[in-house]
N, C-alpha and C positions, 0 to 999 in steps of 0.2 A: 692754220690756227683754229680752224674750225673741231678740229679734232682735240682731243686733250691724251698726251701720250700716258702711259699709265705710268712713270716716275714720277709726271706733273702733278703739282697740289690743287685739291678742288677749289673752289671761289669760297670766301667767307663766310659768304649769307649764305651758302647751301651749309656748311659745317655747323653753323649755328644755329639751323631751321632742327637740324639732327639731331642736337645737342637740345634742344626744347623739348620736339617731339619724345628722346628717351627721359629728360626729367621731367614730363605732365603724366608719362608713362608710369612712371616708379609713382608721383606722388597719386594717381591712380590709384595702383595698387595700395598705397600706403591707407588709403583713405577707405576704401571698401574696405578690403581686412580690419580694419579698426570698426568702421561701420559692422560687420559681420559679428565680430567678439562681441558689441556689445547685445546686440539683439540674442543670439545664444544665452549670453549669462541673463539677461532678464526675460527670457524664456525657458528653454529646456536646461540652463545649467543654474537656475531658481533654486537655491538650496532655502528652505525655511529657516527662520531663526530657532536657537534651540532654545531659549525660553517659552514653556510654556505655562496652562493658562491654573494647571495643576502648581506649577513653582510657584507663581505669584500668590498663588490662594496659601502656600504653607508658609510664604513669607510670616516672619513673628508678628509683625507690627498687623496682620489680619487675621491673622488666630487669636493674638492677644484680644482684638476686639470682637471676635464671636463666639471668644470661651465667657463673655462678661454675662451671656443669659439673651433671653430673648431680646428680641427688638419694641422700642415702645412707641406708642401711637401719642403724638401731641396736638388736638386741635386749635387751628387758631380760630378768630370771633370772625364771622360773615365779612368779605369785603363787598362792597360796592365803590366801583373803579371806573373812570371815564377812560374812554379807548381813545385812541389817537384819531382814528375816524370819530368826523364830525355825528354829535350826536346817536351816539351808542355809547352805551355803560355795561357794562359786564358785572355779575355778582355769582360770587363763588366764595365757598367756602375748602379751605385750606387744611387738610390734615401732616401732620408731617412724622415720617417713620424714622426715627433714632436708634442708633446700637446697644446704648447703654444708657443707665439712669445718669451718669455724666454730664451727658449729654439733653439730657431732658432738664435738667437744673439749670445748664446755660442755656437751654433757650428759652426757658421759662424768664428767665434777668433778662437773656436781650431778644424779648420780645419786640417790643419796637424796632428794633433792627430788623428782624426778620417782616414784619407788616411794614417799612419803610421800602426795606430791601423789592417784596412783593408788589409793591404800590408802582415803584418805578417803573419795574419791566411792566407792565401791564398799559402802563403811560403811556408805552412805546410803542404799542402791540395795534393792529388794525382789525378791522372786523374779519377780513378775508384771510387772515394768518392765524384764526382758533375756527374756523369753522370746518377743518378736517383734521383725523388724528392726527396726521403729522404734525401739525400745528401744536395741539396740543401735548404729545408729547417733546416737543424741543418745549414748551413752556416747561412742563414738569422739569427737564431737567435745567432748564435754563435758571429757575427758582432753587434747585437743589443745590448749581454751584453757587448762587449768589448767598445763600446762606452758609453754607462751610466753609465761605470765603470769609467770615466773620467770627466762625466757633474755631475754641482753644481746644477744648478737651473733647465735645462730640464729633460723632460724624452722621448726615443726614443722610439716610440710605435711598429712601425711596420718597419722594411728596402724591397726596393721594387728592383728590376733587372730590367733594362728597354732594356740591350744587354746582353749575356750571352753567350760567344762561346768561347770552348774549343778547341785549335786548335796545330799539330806538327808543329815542324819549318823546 
């Protein structure tokens, strides 16, 4: 009995330990090769998009607005702003670069909007988040969408600092 003659059927739990071992095998393989495919494609089989930065510029709706003439300079009146940090105020003055005279007519009307608009972010802002350009530039832009976020007919291209001092009281 100790012998198992080779017609005899193996025991169950050996047939099934088998049957394991080849399906954690297969799903193995399953799972590396999936793992593999994807690191290739977002490595070496990386195709760029083909949009590029030339297509966007000929798009109409941006030619249209830089065949309208130069760009124009709007200043707004000096802020003095309290920071979020306790006792510090900020005082700067605001320029803002528009595409077209469109554009310089509405933000002339929603001037207030735009000094409200400025006001807030600035509310939020702490001493240690404008005291290096990075700082300041995410303000610049952070100010440029909050106002185009409110114009119909302009677009605010660039916002320019002409005084910038962060100062205790």
């Amino acid at each position: 009995m100790a012998e198992n003659p080779e017609g005899a059927e193996a025991p169950k739990g050996r047939n099934i330990k088998k049957l394991l071992l080849q399906v954690f095998a297969l799903l193995n393989l399953v799972v590396m090769g999936g793992g593999a495919y994807l690191v290739y494609t977002m490595t070496m089989g990386y195709k760029p998009p083909m949009l590029t930065e030339q297509d966007i510029f000929m798009d109409t709706q941006f030619q249209k607005q830089f065949e309208k003439g130069d760009p124009i300079l709007y200043s707004l009146e000096p802020f003095t702003v309290n920071l979020l940090t306790p006792r510090h105020v900020i005082n700067l003055e605001v320029s803002i670069e528009l595409l077209d005279e469109d554009g310089f007519e509405e933000v002339i009307s929603e001037n207030p909007k735009a000094r409200d608009a400025i006001v807030r972010i600035l509310n939020k802002k702490e001493k240690k988040d404008l005291e290096n350009i990075q700082g300041k530039l995410f303000l610049k832009d952070q100010i440029t969408v909050a106002i185009n976020d409110f114009l119909d007919e302009g677009v605010v291209k660039d916002v320019y600092f002409s005084r910038f001092v962060v100062q205790a009281r």
